[in-house]
C-alpha positions in Angstrom: 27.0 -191.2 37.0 25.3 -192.7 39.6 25.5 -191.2 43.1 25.0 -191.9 46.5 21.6 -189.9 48.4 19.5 -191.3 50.9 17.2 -189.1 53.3 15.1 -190.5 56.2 12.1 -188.8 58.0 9.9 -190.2 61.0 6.2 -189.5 60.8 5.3 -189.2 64.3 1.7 -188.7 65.8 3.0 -186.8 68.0 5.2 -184.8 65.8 3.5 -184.7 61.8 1.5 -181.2 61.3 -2.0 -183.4 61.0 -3.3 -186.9 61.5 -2.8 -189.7 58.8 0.2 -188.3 57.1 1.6 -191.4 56.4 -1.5 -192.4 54.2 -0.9 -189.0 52.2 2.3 -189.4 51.5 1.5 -193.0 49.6 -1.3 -190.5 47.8 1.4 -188.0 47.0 4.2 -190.3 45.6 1.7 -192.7 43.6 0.7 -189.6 41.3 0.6 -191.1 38.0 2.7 -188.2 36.3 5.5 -189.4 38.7 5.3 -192.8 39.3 6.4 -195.6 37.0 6.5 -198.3 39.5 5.1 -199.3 42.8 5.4 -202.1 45.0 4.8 -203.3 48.1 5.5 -205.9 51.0 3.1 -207.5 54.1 0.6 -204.6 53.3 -1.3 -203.8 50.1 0.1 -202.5 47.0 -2.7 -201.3 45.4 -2.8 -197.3 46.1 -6.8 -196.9 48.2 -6.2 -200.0 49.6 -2.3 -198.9 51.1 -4.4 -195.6 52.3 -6.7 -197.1 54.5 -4.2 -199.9 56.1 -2.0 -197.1 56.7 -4.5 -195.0 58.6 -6.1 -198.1 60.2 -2.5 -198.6 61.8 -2.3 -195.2 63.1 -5.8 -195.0 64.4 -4.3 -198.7 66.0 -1.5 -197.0 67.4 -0.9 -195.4 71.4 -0.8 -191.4 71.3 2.8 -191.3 71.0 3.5 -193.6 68.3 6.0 -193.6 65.4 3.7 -194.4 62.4 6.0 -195.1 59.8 9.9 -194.1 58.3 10.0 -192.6 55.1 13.1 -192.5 53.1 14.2 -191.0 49.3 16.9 -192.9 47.8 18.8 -192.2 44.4 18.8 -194.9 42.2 21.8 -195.0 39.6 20.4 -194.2 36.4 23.3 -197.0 35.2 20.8 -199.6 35.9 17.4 -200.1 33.6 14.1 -199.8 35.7 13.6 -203.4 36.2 16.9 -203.8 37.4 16.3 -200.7 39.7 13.1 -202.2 41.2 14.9 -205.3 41.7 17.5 -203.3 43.6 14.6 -201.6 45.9 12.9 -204.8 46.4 16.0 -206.6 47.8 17.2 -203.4 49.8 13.7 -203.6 51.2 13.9 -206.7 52.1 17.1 -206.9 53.9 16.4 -203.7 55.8 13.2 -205.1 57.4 14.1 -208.6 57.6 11.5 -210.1 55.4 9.2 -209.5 58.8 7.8 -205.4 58.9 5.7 -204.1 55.4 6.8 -201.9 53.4 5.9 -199.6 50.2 7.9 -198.4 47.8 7.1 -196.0 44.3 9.8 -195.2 41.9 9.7 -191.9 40.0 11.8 -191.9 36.8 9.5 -190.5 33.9 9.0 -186.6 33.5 11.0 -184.1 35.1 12.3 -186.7 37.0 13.9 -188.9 34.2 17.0 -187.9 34.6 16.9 -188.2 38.5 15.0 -191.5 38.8 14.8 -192.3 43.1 12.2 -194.0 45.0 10.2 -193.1 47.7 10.4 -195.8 50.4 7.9 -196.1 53.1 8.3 -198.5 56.2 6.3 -199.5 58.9 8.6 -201.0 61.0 6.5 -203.8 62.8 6.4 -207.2 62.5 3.3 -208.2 60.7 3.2 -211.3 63.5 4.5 -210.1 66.7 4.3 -206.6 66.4 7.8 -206.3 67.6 9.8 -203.5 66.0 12.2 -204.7 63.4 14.7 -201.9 62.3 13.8 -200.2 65.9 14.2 -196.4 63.9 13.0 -195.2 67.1 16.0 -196.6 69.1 18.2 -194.1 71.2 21.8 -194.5 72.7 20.1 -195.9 75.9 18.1 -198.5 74.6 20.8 -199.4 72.3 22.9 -199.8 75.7 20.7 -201.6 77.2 20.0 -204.2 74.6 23.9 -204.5 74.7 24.0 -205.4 78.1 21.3 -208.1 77.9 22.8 -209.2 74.5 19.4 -208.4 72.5 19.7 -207.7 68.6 20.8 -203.7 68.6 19.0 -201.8 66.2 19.4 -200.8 62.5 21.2 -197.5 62.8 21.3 -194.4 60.0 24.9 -195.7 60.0 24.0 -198.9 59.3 20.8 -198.2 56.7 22.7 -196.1 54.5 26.2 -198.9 54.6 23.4 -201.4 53.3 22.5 -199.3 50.9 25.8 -198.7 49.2 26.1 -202.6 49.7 23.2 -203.7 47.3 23.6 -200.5 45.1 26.7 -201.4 44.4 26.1 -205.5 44.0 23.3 -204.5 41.6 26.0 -202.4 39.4 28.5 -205.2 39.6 25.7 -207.9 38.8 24.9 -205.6 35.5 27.9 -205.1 34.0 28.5 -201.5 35.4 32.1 -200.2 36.7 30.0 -197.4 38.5 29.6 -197.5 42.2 28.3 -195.5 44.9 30.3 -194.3 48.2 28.1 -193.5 51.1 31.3 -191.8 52.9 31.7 -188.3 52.8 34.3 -186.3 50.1 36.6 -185.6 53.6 36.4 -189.1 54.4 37.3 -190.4 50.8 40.3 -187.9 50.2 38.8 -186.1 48.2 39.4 -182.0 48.0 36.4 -180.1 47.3 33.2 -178.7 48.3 30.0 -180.8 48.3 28.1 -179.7 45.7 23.9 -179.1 46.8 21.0 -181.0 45.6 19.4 -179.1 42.9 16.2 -180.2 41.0 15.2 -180.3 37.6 12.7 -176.8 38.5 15.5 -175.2 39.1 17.8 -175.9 36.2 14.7 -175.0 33.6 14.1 -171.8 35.3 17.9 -170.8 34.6 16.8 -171.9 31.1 14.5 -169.7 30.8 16.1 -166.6 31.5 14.2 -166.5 35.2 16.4 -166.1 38.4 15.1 -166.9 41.3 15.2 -165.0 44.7 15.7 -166.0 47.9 12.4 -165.7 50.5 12.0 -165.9 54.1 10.3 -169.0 55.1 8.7 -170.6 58.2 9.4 -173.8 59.6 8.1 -175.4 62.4 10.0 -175.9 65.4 9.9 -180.2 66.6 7.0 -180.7 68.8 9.0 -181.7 72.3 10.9 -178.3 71.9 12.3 -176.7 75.5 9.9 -174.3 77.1 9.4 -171.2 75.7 10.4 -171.9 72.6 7.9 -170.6 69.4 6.2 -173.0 67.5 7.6 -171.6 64.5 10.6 -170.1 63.5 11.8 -168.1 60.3 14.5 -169.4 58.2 16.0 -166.4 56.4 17.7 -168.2 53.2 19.4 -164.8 52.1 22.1 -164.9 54.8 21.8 -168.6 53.8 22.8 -168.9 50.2 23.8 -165.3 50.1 22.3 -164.5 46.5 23.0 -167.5 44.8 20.9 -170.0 43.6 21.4 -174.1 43.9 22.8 -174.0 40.8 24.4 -171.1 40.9 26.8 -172.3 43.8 27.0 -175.7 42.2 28.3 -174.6 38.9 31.1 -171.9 40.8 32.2 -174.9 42.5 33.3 -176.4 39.3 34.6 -173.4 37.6 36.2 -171.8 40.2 33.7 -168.9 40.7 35.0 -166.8 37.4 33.5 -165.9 34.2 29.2 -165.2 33.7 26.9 -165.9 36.0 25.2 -169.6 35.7 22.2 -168.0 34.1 23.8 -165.8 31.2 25.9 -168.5 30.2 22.8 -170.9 29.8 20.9 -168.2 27.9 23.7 -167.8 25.4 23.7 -171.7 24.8 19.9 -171.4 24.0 19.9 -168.7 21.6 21.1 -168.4 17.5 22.2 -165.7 16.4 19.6 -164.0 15.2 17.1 -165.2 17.6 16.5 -167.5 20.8 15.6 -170.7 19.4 11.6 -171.7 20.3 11.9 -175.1 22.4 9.1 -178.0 21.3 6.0 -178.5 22.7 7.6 -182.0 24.1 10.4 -179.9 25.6 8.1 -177.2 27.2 6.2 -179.6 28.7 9.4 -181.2 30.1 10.8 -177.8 32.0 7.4 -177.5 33.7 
């Protein structure tokens, strides 16, 4: 069923781990065993060529510039891929006012069939004036401010992901589909039970496979205007976190109510005979990895 994700990150000079990281991530999402689409709007399409604009606009840019919002939307798997690049294209569109470029690639071939999204990159800057558009950057005082002088206010989160569930949910309607989306949390919509956590299709073949995995300390950098004093880094200890479960593992005792086996010896029993556990194809193998 189709369901209702969006995620937005700032790349930063000040604030991305190296230079040009923008640029990358158009190299990173326009991998060919990912991608099944790409497009693109005021700036170039074409994967080298988006590379170099990108990192000619940050070079362009003051010290303390935001380069670019990135953003990782779920498209509803309801909708056939030219009717999901229409969708992006229009959403695109909208959000940046037909004025500030933007580049978009779809994944929805590979492990990622089943969870086709796209990876949405603005640069929010009018190709004419070099105005910002969607003003990401915005805070409560400027947004007070622009109040008081009655200027356009910016394009909040709020705002960004109520647009999305708007043409999501038109491009459903417009196909045929009864499916919609609801940007709103379960709380908000009346609805009694626990938000289930984004998994992954690694995840779900490792379970598969008889292989659990454990939980690791990991280090994460703290934001670069941090208070004084504060470490660089700090460590993220994901065993007081998930305490010994994995994604799925906490997904699927949500819906059953925690009883019964375990997530993992329940899909180990559904791929065995038996006599012996049933060899997946070559086609198959290649689709877990």
């Amino acid at each position: 069923m189709a369901i209702y994700s969006l995620r937005l990150t700032p790349i930063g000079k000040t604030t991305q781990k190296r230079p040009f990281t923008a640029a990358a991530h158009v190299r990173y999402i326009t991998r060919k065993e990912a991608m099944t689409q790409s497009m693109a709007e005021r700036m170039p399409e074409e994967k080298s060529r988006a590379i170099r604009w990108l990192k000619a606009q940050e070079k362009a840019d003051r010290s303390n510039a935001r380069v670019a919002d990135k953003m990782i939307i779920a498209l509803p798997k309801e909708l056939t891929p030219a009717q999901q690049a229409e969708l992006i294209h229009s959403f695109a569109e909208a959000l940046t006012e037909g004025k500030a470029s933007w580049f978009a690639a779809i994944h929805g071939k590979g492990k990622d069939r089943d969870n086709p999204h796209c990876h949405l990159i603005v640069r929010d800057r009018d190709i004419l004036t070099g105005r910002r558009v969607v003003m990401f950057s915005a805070g409560a005082k400027e947004m007070k401010q622009r109040a008081a002088k009655g200027e356009k206010l910016p394009t909040t989160l709020r705002k960004i992901r109520e647009l999305w569930e708007q043409h999501a949910n038109a491009a459903l309607a417009a196909a045929g589909r009864s499916e919609r989306i609801d940007r709103r949390t379960l709380k908000e919509q009346g609805i009694g039970r626990e938000a289930q956590v984004h998994e992954g299709p690694n995840i779900r073949a490792m379970h598969r496979r008889g292989y659990r995995p454990k939980s690791q300390d990991r280090q994460v950098r703290n934001r670069a205007h941090r208070k004084k004093g504060t470490p660089p880094t700090r460590t993220v200890r994901y065993q007081d976190i998930d305490r010994g479960r994995t994604r799925a593992e906490y997904n699927d005792a949500l819906r059953r109510g925690g009883e019964g086996l375990t997530l993992t010896e329940r899909m180990r029993m559904q791929h065995q005979t038996p006599r012996a556990r049933v060899r997946p194809s070559r086609d198959e193998r290649g689709r877990e990895r």
